[in-house]
C-alpha positions, -999 to +999 in steps of 0.1 A: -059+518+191-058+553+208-083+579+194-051+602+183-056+586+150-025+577+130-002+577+163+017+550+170+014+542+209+034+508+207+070+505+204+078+465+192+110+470+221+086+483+249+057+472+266+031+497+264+023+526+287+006+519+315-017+548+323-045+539+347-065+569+360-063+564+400-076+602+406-105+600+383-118+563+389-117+555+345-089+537+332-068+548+301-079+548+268-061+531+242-031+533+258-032+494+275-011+478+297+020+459+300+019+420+307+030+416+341+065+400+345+071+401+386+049+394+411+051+432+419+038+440+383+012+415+392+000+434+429+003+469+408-022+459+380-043+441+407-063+470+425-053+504+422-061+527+454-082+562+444-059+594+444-025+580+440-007+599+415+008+586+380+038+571+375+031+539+403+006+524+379-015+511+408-011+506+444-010+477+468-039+478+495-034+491+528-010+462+552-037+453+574-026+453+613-013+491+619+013+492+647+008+521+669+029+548+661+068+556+668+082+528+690+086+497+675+100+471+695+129+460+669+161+479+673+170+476+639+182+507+615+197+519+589+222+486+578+205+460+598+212+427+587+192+405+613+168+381+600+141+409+599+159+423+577+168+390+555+135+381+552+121+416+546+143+414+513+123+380+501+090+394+501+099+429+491+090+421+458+048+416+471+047+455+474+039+481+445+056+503+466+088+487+475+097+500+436+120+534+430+105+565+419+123+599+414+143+614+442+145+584+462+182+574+450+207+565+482+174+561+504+183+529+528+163+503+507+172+481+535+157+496+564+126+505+542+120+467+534+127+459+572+099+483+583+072+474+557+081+435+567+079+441+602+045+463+600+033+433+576+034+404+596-003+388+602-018+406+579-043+392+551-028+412+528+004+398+530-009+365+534-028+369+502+007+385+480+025+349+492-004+330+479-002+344+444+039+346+444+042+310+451+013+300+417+032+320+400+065+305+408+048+272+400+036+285+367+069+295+356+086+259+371+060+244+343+071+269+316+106+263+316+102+227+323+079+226+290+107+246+275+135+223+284+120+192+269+106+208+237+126+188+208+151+205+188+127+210+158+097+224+177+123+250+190+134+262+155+100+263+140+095+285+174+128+308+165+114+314+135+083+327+144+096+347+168+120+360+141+088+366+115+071+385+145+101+411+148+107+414+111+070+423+110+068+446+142+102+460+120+079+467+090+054+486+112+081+513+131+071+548+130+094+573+138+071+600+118+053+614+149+062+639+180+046+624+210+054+645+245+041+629+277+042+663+308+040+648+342+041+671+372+067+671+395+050+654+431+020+674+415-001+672+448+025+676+474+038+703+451+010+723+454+007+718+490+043+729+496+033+764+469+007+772+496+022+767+524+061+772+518+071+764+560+066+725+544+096+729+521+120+713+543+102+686+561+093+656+546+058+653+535+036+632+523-001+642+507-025+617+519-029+599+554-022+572+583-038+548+556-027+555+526+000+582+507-014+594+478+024+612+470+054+624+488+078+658+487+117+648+472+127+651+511+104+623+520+117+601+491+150+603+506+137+585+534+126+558+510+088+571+515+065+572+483+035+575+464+011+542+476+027+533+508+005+529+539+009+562+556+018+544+590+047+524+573+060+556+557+054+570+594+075+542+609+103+544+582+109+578+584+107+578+622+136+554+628+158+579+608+152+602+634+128+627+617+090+626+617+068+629+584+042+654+581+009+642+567-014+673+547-042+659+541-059+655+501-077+687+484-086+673+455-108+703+445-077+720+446-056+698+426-087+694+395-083+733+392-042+731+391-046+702+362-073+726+346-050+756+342-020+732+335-050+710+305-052+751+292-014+755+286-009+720+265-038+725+245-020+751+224+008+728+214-015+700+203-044+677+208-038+655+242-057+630+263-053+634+300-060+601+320-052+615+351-046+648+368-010+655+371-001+637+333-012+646+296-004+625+265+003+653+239+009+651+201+027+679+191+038+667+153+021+701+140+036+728+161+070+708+157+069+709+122+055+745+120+084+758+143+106+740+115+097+752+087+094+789+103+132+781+112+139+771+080+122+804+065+145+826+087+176+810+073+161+810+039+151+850+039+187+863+041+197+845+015+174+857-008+178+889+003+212+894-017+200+878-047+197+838-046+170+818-065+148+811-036+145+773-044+179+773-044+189+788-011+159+763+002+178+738-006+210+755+008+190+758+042+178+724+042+213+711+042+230+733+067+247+710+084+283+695+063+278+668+051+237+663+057+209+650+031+179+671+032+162+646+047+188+645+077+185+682+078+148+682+084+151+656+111+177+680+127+152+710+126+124+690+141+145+675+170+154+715+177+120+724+174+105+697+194+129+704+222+122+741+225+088+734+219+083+717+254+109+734+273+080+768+265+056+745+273+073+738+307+082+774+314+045+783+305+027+756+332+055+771+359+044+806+348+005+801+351+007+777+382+032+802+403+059+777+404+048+745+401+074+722+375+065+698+348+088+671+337+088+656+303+097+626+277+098+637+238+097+600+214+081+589+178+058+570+202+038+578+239+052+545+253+085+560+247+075+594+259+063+580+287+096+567+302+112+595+291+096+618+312+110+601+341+144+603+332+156+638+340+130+645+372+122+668+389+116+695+361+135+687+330+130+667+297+145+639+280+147+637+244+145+599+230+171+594+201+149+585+165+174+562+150+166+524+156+205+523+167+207+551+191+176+540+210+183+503+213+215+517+228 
């Protein structure tokens, strides 16, 4: 349980955030982790590498063997299809950093996976991340071979209690909070670009030969990312015929960004920060605040020419045709809650000179959490709080 008492973190259709702190060597309170499902999963909860930022849950260790920079022997690019490339695509699933983040849509995934395969070969690493793929293959070949020769009845008795465990997890929904996860934009290569604006352009990654600790929206395009090795990210984006610019870490820096960015959220609620460009945030007061004061300014007209104040209360509270108070309330919050953060947005871009803040508004931080990763770079995404309209 997370010590925002009375919040629930878990959604029963989500795994739960997973919000280890790479910057400031503590993991997440309360907030767990997700059971892996892919060998990828596996190598992200496995070690995570000191001053990536959020959002990669972990990072795969440096490849081992670095090839010496710029001219590889292959002749492969962009739409290869040689057996590189082929075999780059089977173990593409080892590496942490093989996965999509923001801004890297239409980058040549398979170019990317031919470079990291190529810059991989003889390495321990590697060597190790076939190991553990190939138990786990062999321990899910023994799950569904179990599964296929349970009897018939041990399989019902199983549905049901599968079916008890969801009509329970039903019970326990809570769609009565306003959770808000803010997650900088490339928060450390963002405030490198602020202070030195000649970087804009160019791709860039924050971090070094060994290790990228995050990466401008240019860089992403050529398929570079947060918890690559630097000299892979070097390779890739050399082959495209540009070079990437390395800027080395200021973490001195970046604590007194998060600082001034921990001073803006702390008026719209009580949050937990686990790591320096993220903050878990329950604003349930201030959204219900801003709704009622909404709900006061429609109210004060109306008594102003002579309605009983309860009634034009309730004449407020169902301003919408057709609405239950109830439903009218909901509407008022959802408004409120959504101008709530976009201030809260404009504010952190005010106080850090420019820098942007994305965000996820849901009943629940798991929610929130991959909401805020929906609309990138600098925008929000509100998550529907019908049962209907979010499975959808």
């Amino acid at each position: 349980s997370s010590s925002l008492a009375g919040i629930s973190l878990i959604s029963p259709f989500v795994p739960p955030a997973m919000c280890g702190d790479s910057t400031m060597g503590r993991s997440g309170t309360g907030l767990g982790s997700a059971p892996p499902l892919r060998p990828a999963s596996r190598a992200e909860n496995d070690g995570t590498t000191a001053g990536t930022e959020t959002g990669d849950h972990g990072a795969a260790a440096p490849v081992g063997t670095m090839v010496s920079g710029g001219s590889s022997s292959s002749t492969s690019g962009p739409g290869s299809s040689g057996l590189g490339s082929r075999k780059g695509q089977d173990c593409a699933h080892l590496y942490v950093f093989t996965a999509e983040k923001g801004g890297m849509a239409g980058c040549d995934k398979e170019l990317q996976r031919e470079v990291i395969y190529e810059l991989s070969q003889g390495s321990k690493h590697l060597e190790h991340a076939r190991k553990q793929d190939a138990k786990l293959d062999q321990r899910i070949a023994a799950m569904l071979a179990l599964l296929r020769g349970a009897p018939p009845q041990q399989r019902q008795v199983l549905d049901r209690q599968a079916e008890a465990i969801g009509q329970a997890a039903e019970a326990q929904r809570d769609w009565s909070r306003w959770c808000c996860v803010v997650d900088m934009d490339m928060f450390y290569a963002a405030v490198e670009i602020r202070d030195q604006p000649s970087l804009a352009a160019l791709p860039v990654a924050v971090g070094g030969i060994g290790m990228i600790c995050t990466a401008n929206y240019v860089a992403r395009r050529y398929g570079v990312r947060s918890a690559m090795p630097g000299f892979i990210a070097q390779e890739l984006v050399r082959r495209q015929g540009a070079e990437l610019r390395f800027v080395p870490t200021n973490f001195a820096k970046y604590t007194a960004e998060a600082q001034v960015i921990r001073e803006v959220i702390a008026d719209y609620g009580h949050y937990e920060a686990h790591s320096l460009d993220e903050a878990y945030i329950d604003i349930t007061d201030r959204v219900r605040d801003r709704a009622r004061e909404g709900r006061a300014k429609a109210v004060g007209p109306q008594v102003a020419q002579g309605q009983d104040e309860a009634a034009a209360e309730a004449a407020a509270a169902a301003a919408f045709e057709g609405a239950a108070p109830e439903a009218a309330d909901a509407e008022d919050e959802a408004r409120a809650a959504a101008e709530l953060v976009d201030e809260m947005r404009a504010m952190i871009k005010e106080k850090t000179n420019g820098l942007t803040a994305s965000a996820g508004i849901a009943p629940n931080f798991a929610l929130a959490k991959m909401a805020a990763d929906e609309n990138k770079p600098n925008g929000q995404f509100f998550v529907p709080r019908t049962r209907d309209a979010l499975l959808q």
